[in-house]
C-alpha positions as CSV (number, residue, x, y, z in Angstrom):
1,X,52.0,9.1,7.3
2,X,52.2,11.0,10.7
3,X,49.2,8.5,12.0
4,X,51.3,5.6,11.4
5,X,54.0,6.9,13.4
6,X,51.8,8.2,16.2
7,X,50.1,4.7,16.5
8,X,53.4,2.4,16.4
9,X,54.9,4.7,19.0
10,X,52.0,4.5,20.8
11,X,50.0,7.0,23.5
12,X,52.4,7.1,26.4
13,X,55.8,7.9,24.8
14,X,53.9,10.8,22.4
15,X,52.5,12.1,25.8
16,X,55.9,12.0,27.4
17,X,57.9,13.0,24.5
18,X,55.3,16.4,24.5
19,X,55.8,17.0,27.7
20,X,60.0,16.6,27.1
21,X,59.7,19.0,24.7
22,X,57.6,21.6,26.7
23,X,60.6,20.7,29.2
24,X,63.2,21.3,26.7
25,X,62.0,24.8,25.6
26,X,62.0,25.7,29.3
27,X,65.2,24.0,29.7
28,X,66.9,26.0,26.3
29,X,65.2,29.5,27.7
30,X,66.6,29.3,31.2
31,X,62.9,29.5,32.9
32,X,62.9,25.7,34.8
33,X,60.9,26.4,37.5
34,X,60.6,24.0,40.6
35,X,57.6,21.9,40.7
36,X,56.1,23.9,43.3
37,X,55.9,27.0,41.5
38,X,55.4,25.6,38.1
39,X,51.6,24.5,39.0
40,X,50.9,28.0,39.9
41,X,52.2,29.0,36.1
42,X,49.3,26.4,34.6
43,X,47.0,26.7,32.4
44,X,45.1,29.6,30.0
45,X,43.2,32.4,31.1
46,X,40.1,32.3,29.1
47,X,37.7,35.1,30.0
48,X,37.6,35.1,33.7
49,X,38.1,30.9,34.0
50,X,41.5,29.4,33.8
51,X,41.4,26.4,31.3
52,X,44.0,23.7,32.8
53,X,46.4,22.5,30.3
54,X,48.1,19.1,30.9
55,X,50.9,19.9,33.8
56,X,55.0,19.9,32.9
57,X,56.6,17.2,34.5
58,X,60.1,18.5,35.2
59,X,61.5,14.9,36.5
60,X,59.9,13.1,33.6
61,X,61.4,15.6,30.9
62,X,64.7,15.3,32.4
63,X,64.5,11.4,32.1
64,X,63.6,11.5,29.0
65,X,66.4,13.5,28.1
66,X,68.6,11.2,29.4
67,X,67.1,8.6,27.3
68,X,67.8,10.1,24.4
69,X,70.8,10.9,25.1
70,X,71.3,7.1,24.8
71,X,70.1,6.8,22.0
72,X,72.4,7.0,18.7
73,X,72.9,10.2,16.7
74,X,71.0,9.6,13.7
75,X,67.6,8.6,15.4
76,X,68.2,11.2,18.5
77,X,68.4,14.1,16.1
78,X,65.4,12.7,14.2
79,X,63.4,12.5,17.2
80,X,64.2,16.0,18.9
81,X,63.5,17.7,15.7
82,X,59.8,15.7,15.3
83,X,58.9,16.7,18.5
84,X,60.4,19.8,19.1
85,X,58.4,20.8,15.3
86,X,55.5,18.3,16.0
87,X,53.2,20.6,14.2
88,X,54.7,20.9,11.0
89,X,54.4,16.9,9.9
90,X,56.8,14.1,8.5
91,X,57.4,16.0,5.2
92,X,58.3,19.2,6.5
93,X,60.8,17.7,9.4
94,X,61.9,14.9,6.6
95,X,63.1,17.9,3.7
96,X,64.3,19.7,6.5
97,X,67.0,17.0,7.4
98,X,67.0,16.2,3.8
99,X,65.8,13.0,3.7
100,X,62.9,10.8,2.3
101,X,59.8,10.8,4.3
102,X,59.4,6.9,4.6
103,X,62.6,7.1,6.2
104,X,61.9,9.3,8.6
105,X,59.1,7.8,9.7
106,X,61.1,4.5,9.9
107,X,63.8,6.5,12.0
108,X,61.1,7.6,14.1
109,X,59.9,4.4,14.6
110,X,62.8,2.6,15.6
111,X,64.0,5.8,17.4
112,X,61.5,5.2,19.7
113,X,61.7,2.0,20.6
114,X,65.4,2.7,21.1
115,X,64.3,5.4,23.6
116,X,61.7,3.1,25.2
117,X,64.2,0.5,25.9
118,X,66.6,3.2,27.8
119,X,64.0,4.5,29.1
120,X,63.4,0.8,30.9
121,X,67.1,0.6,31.8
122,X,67.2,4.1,33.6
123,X,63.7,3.0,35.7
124,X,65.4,-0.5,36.2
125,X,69.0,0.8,37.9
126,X,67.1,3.3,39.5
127,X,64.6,0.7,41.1
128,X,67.7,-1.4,42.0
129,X,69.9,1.4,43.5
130,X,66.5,1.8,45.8
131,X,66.2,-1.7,47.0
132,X,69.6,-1.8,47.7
133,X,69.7,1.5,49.6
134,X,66.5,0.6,51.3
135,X,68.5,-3.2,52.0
136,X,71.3,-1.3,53.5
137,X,69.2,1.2,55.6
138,X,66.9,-2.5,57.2
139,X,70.6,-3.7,58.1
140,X,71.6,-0.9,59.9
C-alpha cells in the first residue's frame, strides 16, 4: 500500500516532505543552523571518506511548513505523522491514529495534493510581491 501512496504523490513532494521532516527534527531540537554552517555538518564519515547525504534545505522546510499549516487538521496531522515515522509504513502510522489503513492512504493522498496546491499559492504571492517590488524599485 505504501507504493501507491509514494507514486500518486509523486517524486518531488516525498523529496521535499523528507527533507521537511529532517527540518522539523532540527526545528523541534533547537539545532537550526544557518545554511552556511549546515553544509559543513553534511554527510557520513565512513572510514576515512565522507559519504554526502542529500543537503537540508532550511528555506524549503520552512515553506513547507507553512503549507501545511494550510492545510486542514485531519490531513495535516496525517501527513506530519507519515513523514515524521516514514519508516514504520501505512499500518503502523494508520493503528497508531486508530484508523483503517485505506483511509490513511486516502488522507495521504488528498493531504498532499492539498499541500501541493498551498504550496503553489505561497510561490505565486511570493513571485507577485517580487514583481511588484522590483515594478516599484524601475519607477523610482
Amino acid at each position: 500500500m505504501s507504493e501507491k501512496v509514494y507514486t500518486a504523490i509523486g517524486l518531488d513532494i516525498c523529496r521535499r516532505m523528507r527533507n521537511w521532516a529532517r527540518w522539523w527534527d532540527a526545528y523541534e531540537n533547537g539545532s537550526v543552523l544557518p545554511s552556511s554552517l549546515a553544509a559543513a555538518e553534511l554527510g557520513t564519515r565512513v572510514d576515512r571518506y565522507r559519504e554526502a547525504e542529500s543537503p537540508l534545505l532550511f528555506g524549503e522546510g520552512r515553506d513547507t511548513e507553512m503549507g501545511l499549516r494550510a492545510v486542514p487538521a485531519r490531513y495535516q496531522h496525517v501527513i506530519r505523522k507519515f513523514w515524521l515515522n516514514e519508516g514504520k509504513g501505512i499500518r503502523w502510522n494508520a493503528r497508531q491514529r486508530a484508523i483503517d489503513d485505506h483511509t490513511m492512504a486516502t488522507w495521504l493522498i488528498y493531504g498532499h495534493e492539498l499541500l501541493k496546491n498551498a504550496l503553489r499559492k505561497r510561490t505565486a504571492y511570493q513571485r507577485a510581491r517580487e514583481a511588484i517590488a522590483r515594478a516599484a524599485g524601475a519607477g523610482a
